[in-house]
C-alpha positions as CSV (number, residue, x, y, z in Angstrom):
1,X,-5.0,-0.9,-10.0
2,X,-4.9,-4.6,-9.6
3,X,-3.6,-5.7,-6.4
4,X,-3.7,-9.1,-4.8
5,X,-4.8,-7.7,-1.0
6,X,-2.4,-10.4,0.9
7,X,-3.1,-8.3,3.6
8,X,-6.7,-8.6,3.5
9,X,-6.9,-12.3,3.3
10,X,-4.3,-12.8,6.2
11,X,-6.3,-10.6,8.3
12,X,-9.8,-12.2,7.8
13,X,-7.5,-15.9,8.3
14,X,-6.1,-14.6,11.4
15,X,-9.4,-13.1,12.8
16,X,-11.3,-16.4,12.3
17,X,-8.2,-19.1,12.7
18,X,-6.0,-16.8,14.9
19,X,-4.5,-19.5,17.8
20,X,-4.4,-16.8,20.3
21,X,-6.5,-14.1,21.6
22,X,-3.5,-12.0,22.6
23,X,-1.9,-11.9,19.4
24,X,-2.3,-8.4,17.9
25,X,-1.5,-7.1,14.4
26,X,-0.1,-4.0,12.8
27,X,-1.9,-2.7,9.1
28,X,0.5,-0.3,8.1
29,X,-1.3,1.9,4.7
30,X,-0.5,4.9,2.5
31,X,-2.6,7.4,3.3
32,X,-1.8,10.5,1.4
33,X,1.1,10.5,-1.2
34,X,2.4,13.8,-2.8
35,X,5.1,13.0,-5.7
36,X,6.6,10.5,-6.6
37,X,6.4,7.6,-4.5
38,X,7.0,3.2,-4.4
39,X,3.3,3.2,-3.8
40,X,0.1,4.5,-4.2
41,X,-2.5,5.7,-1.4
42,X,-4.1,2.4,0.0
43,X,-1.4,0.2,-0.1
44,X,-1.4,-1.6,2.7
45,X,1.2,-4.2,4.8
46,X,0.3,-6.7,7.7
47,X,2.6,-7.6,10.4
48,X,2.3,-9.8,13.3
49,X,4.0,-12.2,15.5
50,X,4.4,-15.7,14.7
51,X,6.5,-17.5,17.5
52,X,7.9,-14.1,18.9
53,X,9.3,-13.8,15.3
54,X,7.6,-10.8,13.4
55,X,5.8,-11.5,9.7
56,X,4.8,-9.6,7.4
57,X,1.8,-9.3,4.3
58,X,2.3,-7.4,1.4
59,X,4.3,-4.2,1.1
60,X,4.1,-0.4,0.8
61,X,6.8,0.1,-1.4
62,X,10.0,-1.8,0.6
63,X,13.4,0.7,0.7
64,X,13.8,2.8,3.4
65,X,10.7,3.3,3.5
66,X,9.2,0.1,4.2
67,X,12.3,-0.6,7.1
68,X,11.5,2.1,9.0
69,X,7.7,1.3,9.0
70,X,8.8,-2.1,9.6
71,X,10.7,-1.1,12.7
72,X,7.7,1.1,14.2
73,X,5.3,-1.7,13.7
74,X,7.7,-4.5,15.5
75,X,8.0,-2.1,18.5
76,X,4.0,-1.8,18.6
77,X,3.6,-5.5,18.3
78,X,6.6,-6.0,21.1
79,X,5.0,-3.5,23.3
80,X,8.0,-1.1,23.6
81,X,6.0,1.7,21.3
82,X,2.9,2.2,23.2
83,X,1.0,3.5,20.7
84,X,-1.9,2.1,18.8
85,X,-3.7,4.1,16.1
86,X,-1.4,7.0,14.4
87,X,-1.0,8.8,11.4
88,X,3.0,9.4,10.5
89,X,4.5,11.6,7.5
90,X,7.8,10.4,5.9
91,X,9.8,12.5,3.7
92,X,11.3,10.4,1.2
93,X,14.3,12.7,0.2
94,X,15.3,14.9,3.1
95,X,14.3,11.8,6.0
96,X,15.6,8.4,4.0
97,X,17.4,8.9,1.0
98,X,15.1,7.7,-1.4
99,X,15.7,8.7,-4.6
100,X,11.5,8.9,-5.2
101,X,11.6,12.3,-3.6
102,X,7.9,12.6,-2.4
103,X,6.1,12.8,0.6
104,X,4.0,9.6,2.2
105,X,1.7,9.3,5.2
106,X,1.3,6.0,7.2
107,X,-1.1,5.3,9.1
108,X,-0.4,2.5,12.0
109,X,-2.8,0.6,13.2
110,X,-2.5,-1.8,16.2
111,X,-5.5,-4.2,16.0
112,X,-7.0,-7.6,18.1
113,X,-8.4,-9.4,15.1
114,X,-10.2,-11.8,17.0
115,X,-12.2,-9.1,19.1
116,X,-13.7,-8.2,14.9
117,X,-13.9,-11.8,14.0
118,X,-17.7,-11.4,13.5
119,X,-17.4,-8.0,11.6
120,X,-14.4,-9.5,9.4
121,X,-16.1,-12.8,8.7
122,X,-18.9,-11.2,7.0
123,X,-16.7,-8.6,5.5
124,X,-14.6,-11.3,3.9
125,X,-17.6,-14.0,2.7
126,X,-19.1,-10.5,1.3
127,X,-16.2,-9.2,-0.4
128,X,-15.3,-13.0,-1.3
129,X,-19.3,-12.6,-3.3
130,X,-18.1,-9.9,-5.4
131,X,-19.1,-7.2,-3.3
132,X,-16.9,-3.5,-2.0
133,X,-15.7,-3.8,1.7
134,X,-15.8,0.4,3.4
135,X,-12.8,0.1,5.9
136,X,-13.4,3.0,8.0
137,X,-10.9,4.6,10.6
138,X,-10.7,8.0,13.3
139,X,-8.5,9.4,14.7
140,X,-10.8,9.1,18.4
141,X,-9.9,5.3,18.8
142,X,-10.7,1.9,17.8
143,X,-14.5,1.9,18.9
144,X,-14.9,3.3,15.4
145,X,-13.0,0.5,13.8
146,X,-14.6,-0.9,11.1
147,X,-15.1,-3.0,7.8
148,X,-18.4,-3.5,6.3
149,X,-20.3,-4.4,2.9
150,X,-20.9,-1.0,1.2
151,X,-21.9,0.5,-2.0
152,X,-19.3,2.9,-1.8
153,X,-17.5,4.1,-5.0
154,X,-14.0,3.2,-5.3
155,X,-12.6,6.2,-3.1
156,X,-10.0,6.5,-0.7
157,X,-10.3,10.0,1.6
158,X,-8.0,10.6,4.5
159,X,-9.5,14.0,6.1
160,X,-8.3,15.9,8.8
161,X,-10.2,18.7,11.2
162,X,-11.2,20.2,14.2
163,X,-12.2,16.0,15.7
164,X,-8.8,14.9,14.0
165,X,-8.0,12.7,11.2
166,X,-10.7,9.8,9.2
167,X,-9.6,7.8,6.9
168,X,-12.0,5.9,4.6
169,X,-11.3,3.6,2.3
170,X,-12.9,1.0,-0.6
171,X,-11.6,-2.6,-0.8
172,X,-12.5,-3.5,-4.0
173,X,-13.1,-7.0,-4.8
174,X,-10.9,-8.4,-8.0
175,X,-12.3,-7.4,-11.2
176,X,-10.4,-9.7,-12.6
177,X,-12.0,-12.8,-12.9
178,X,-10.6,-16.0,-15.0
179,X,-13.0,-19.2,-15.8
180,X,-10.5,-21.8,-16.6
181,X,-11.1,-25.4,-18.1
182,X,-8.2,-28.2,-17.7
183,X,-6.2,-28.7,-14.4
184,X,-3.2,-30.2,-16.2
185,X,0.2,-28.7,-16.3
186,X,-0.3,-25.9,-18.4
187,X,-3.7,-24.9,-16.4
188,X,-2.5,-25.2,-12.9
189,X,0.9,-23.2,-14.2
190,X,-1.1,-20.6,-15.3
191,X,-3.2,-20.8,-11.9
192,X,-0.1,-20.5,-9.7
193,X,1.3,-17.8,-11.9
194,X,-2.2,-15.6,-11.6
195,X,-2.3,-16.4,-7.7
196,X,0.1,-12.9,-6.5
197,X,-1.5,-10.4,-8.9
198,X,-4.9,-10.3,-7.6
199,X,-7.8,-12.4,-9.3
200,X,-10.5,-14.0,-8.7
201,X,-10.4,-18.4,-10.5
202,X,-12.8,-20.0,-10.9
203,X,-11.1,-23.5,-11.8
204,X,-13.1,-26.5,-14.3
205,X,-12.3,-29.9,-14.4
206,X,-14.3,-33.2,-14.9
207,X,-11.4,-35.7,-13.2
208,X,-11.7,-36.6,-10.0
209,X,-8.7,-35.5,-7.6
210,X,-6.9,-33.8,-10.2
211,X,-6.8,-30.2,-8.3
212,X,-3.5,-29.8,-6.4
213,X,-4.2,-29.7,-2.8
214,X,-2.5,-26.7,-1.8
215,X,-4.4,-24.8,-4.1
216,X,-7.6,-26.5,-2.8
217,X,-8.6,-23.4,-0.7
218,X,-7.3,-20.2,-2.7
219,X,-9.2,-20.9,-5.6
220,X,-12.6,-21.8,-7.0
221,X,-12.2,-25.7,-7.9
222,X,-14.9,-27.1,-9.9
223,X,-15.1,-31.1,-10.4
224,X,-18.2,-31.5,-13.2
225,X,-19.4,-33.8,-15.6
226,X,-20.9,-31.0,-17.5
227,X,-18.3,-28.0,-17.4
228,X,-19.9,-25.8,-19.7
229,X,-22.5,-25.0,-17.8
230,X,-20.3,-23.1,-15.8
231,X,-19.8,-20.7,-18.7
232,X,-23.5,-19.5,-18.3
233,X,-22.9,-19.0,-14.8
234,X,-20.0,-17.0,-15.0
235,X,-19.3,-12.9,-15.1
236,X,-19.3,-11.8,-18.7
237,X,-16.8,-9.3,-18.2
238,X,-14.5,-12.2,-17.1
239,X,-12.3,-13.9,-19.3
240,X,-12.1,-17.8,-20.4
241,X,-9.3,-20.2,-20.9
242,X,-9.9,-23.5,-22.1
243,X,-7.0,-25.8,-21.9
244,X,-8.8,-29.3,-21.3
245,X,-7.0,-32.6,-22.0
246,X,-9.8,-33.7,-24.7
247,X,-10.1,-32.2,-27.7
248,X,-14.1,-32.8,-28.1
249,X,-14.7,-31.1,-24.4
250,X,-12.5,-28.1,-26.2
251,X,-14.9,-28.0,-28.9
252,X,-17.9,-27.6,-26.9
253,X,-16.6,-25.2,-24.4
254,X,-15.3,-23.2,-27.2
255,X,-18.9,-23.3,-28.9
256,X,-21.1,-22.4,-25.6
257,X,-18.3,-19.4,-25.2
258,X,-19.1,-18.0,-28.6
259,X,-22.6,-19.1,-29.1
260,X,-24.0,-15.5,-28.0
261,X,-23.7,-13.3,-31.9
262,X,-22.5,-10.3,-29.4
263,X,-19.6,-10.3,-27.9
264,X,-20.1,-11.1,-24.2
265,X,-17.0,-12.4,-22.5
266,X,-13.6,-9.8,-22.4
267,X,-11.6,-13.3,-23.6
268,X,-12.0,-16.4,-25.1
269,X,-8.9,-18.8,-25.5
270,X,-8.3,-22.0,-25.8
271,X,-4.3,-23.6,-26.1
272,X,-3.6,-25.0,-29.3
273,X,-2.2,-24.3,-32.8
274,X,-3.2,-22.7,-35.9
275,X,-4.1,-26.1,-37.4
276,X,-6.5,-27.1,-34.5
277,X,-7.8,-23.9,-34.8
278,X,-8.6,-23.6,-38.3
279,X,-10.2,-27.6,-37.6
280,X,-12.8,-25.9,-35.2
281,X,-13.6,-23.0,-37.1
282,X,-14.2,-25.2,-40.0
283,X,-16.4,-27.2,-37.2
284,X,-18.2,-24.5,-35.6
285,X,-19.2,-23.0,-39.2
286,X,-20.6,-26.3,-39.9
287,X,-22.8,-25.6,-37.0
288,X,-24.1,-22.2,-38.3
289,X,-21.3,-19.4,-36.3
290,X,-20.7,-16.8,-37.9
291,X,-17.2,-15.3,-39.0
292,X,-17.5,-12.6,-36.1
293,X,-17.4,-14.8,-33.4
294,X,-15.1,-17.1,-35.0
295,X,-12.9,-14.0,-35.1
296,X,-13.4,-13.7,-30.9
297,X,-11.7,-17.1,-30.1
298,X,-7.9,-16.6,-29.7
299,X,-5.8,-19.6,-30.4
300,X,-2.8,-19.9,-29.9
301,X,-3.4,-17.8,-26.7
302,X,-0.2,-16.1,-25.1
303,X,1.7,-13.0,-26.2
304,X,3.6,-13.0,-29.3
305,X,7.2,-13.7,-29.6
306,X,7.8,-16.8,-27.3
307,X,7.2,-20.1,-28.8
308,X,8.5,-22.5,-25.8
309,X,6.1,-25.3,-24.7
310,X,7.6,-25.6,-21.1
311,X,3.9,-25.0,-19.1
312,X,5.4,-22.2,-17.1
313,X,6.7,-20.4,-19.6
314,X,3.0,-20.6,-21.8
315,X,1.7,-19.5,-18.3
316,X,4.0,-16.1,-18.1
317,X,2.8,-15.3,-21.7
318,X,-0.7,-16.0,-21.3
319,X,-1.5,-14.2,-17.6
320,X,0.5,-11.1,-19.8
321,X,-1.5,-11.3,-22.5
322,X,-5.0,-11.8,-19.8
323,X,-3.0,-8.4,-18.0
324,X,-3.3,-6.9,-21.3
325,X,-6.8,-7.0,-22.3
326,X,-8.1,-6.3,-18.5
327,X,-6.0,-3.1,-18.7
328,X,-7.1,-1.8,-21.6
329,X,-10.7,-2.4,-19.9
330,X,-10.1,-0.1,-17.4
């Protein structure tokens, strides 16, 4: 399931940028779920203190649920609950009036990210590369702590025994992944709108200074004079928007994406209407491609059905159209 991992980020950040050594954090995860419940077994929430004021990352399913968790972590954090590594089971029905009516298991965890900064830093640039992250937990303490590069399939195993609980886990990195060309209004729309679901940009313009700053350390900004050799760089089971504010650049993005006769990337689209498509096509034919990867561009791009122009709007259709195709990968 795609998930966007808040958690994980703001853990790595406050490991490496944390302001204070004595500022501890709670991960709160699902364990074990039996029936039906908000959320499935390794979701995860962060919460911390920020100016004696708790925060939180992310979310286990909120309700009842998720205030009662939220309660048991504040006390952790405040020192008034003692405790700092604990498995808990929560009856949704018969112990907070959920409606779900299943079962969950939490398990809290009371953690000093700066005394992992060196295990979480690597984790994070390694997981950041593409590659799994094994979280591993026991019941016997937090000497066997731990988050790691692994080739570990994507498995999540809470076991209990003679020694007590383990819980092991797979952070997966985003598979995901979005090449897109043009940071004008409709591209950084559709940037900001694919920021909370979980995916890894990877963003393509040749103007200087034309990336919004905020966005300058969440995503993958490229400034190039030759953009399309990005496209031979990039994952071809990614997908590829091309949205550029010159119609000639367009062209040749569009013809380095479908140059290969076999289809290689999950998506190829490029903004524009039926008549600047059929203009290309007639184009790219002139330069020998071949009606099957003519067929692989999509233009317009976006989900059928909603014709507004307004660049958030185009961005809505078009990260539900890119959520579309990646789940019928799966």
């Amino acid at each position: 399931m795609q998930q966007h991992l808040q958690w994980w980020h703001d853990l790595a950040h406050v490991s490496l940028h944390g302001c204070a050594e004595s500022s501890p954090v709670v991960l709160v995860t699902v364990v074990r779920a039996d029936g039906s419940t908000p959320r499935e077994v390794g979701a995860t929430m962060l919460l911390g203190l920020r100016d004696d004021q708790v925060y939180q990352s992310d979310t286990i399913g909120g309700g009842h649920l998720e205030f009662q968790a939220f309660d048991i972590a504040q006390a952790m954090l405040k020192g008034t609950d003692k405790r700092t590594l604990f498995v808990e089971r929560f009856n949704l029905s018969a112990r907070l009036g959920q409606c779900c009516g299943g079962v969950m298991w939490l398990l809290f965890e009371k953690l000093q990210p700066r005394e992992h900064a060196s295990m979480l830093a690597s984790a994070y640039a390694a997981w950041q590369s593409g590659q799994p992250i094994e979280r591993q937990v026991h019941e016997n303490g937090h000497s066997n702590w731990q988050m790691t590069p692994t080739q570990m399939p994507s498995i999540a195993i809470f076991e209990t025994g003679e020694t007590g609980w383990r819980w092991q886990q797979c952070v997966q990195p985003y598979a995901m992944k979005v090449l897109l060309f043009g940071a004008g209004h409709v591209g950084e729309a559709i940037v900001r709108c694919l920021q909370p679901i979980g995916v890894q940009v990877t963003w393509v313009d040749s103007r200087d200074n034309i990336f919004p700053p905020d966005l300058l350390k969440q995503v993958n900004c490229v400034c190039t004079d030759v953009p399309e050799a990005e496209i031979a760089r990039f994952d071809p089971q990614g997908a590829i928007l091309i949205l550029t504010h010159d119609h000639q650049q367009d062209l040749q993005l569009c013809m380095e994406a479908l140059k290969s006769s076999q289809s290689r990337f999950a998506y190829v689209g490029m903004i524009g209407s039926k008549s600047k498509r059929a203009i290309f096509e007639k184009r790219m034919q002139a330069r020998g491609y071949e009606q099957a990867q003519l067929e692989r561009l999509v233009c317009p791009i976006g989900i059928t059905g909603i014709s507004s122009k307004q660049p958030a709007i185009i961005a809505v259709s078009v990260v539900a159209e890119l959520l579309q195709i990646f789940d019928q990968k799966k």
